[in-house]
C-alpha positions, 0 to 999 in steps of 0.5 A: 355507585358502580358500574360493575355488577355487585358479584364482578366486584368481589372477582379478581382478574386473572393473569398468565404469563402466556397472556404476555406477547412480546415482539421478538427481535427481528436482527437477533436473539438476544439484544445487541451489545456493545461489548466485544469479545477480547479473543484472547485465543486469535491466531496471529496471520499475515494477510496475502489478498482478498477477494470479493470479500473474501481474505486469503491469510497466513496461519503459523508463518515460518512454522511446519504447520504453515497453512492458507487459511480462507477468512472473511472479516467481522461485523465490527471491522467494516470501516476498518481497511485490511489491505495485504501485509496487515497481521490479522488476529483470525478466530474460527475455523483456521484449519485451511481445509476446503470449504472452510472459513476462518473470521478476523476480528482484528489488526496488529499495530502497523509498522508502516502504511503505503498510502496514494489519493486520487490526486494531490488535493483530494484529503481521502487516501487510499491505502495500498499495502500495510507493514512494508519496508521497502518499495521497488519501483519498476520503470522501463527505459522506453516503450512506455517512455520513463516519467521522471516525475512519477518516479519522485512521487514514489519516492516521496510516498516511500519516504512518507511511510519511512519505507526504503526505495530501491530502483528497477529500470527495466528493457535496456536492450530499448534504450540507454537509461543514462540520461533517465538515471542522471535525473537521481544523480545525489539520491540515496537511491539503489539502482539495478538495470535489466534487459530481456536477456540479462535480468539481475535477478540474483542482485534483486533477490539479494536485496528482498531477503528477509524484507517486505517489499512492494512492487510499483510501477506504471502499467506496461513497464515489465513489473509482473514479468519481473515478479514471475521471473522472482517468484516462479509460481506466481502467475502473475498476467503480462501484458503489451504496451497500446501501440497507439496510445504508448501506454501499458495495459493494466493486467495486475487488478489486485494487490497480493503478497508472495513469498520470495525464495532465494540461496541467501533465505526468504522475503515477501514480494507485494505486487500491485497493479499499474498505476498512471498516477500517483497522488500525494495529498496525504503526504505530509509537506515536510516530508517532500524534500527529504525525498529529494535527499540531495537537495536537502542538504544544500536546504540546510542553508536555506533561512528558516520558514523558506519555501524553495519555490522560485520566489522564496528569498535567499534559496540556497538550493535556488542559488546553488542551481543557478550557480551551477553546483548541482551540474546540468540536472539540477535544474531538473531536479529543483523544478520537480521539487518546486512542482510538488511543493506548489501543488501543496502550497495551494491546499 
């Protein structure tokens, strides 16, 4: 027996398609899908900066339709660094003109990456510059006084990423920087000097053309004045040494690339803000002694597994200070290395 009416029976029900509500997707048209476009047609371009976000790259570099190009980076590329020197592939609107914004949903393959934690225990680096081949450390001979240790550790981040260090000492006028400059005696290290009156800028200049090189230094030392006397246009802030504290006041805050032009052709100069520290725990261990290229060689002797700390047994470089054979800066130069290797010893 039905509940139903005897002629709602022989009624079938009727449908329409309007009947159907389907909620719609808040985020988007269409569902999201994992697949990418493979953007064939990106544009290959060097990235000089960022700011807030937004990337100022290199469009048709060398070309005579060089441009500067606005880009923001692409949903997928947010846990990817960009950081200046990357070569981007940028889609979009890559005319450079105003108000207009290009896209990069990509990073070339990197031929270096210059790396620095917060300190030498801390595992997560932060990445500074991308494809440099060379790093050029800006110290001064006093005010601020140079660190000697400071400029280890920038040798051994150089050696780390397989970039070639070059060596600024800048305010001689100040201070004779002899005894400075004895710390590196046997380091495969160029050295220039300069002085107010007198900055080699023509030797400098010699040594960018045709590389990338990135400027490093502790804040105060001269780095930006030495970046705007290369690069005249580049307007980089300069700023005094704190005559209470003996430290440099930060001017540069963002790291930006600039194209070095010189009788003898072009080079990038990547200048970065001044840094008090620079720490190294994600440098590799085996990578420490070959910054100390002096002390390497004499290592070759050391047995196999040592440790060159002071209670490593039969230590030829230990020996070969204690002997004397390393003159009056090898102990220095040992107690640094010993220094860097214990702090890695405890991780």
């Amino acid at each position: 027996m039905s509940w139903l009416e005897p002629d709602d029976e022989d009624d079938e029900p009727e449908f329409d398609e309007e009947d159907v509500r389907v909620r719609p997707n808040p985020k988007a048209n269409r569902p999201r899908t994992k697949r990418r476009p493979k953007h064939t047609d990106a544009t290959i371009a060097r990235v000089l900066g960022v700011d807030r976000g937004r990337y100022t790259v290199l469009v048709d570099e060398n070309l005579p339709t060089e441009r500067p190009v606005s880009a923001v980076r692409a949903r997928e590329l947010r846990k990817t660094p960009i950081v200046t020197g990357d070569r981007a592939r940028v889609v979009g609107d890559t005319s450079g003109d105003e108000g207009t914004l290009a896209r990069i949903v990509g990073i070339e393959e990197r031929t270096s990456l210059l790396r620095r934690s917060a300190d030498d225990t801390d595992q997560v680096e932060r990445v500074i510059v991308a494809n440099a081949d060379q790093m050029l450390i800006v110290v001064a001979a006093a005010d601020p006084e140079p660190r000697p240790r400071l400029v280890d550790r920038y040798l051994v981040a150089a050696l780390d990423a397989g970039i070639r260090p070059l060596l600024v000492v800048t305010k001689t006028d100040l201070a004779d920087p002899s005894e400075f400059l004895a710390h590196f005696d046997g380091v495969d290290l160029e050295v220039f000097t300069s002085r107010q009156d007198d900055m080699p800028l023509e030797r400098i200049g010699q040594a960018l053309v045709g590389h990338s090189t990135v400027f490093v230094g502790h804040s105060g030392v001269g780095k930006s004045t030495l970046v705007n006397a290369l690069v005249p246009t580049a307007g980089r802030a300069t700023g005094d040494v704190n005559e209470v504290t003996g430290r440099g006041r930060h001017t540069s805050s963002s790291t930006v690339s600039l194209r070095y032009r010189g009788e003898g052709g072009t080079g990038w100069v990547i200048d970065t803000p001044g840094v008090r520290s620079f720490g190294l725990g994600h440098v590799d261990p085996a990578n420490i002694l070959a910054a100390f290229t002096d002390l390497a060689e004499i290592a070759e002797d050391c047995p196999r597994g040592c440790t060159h700390l002071p209670d490593a047994p039969d230590c030829a470089i230990v020996e070969a200070v204690a002997e004397g054979r390393l003159g009056p800066r090898g102990a220095a130069r040992l107690d640094s290395l010993q220094r860097l290797l214990a702090t890695f010893a405890d991780r």
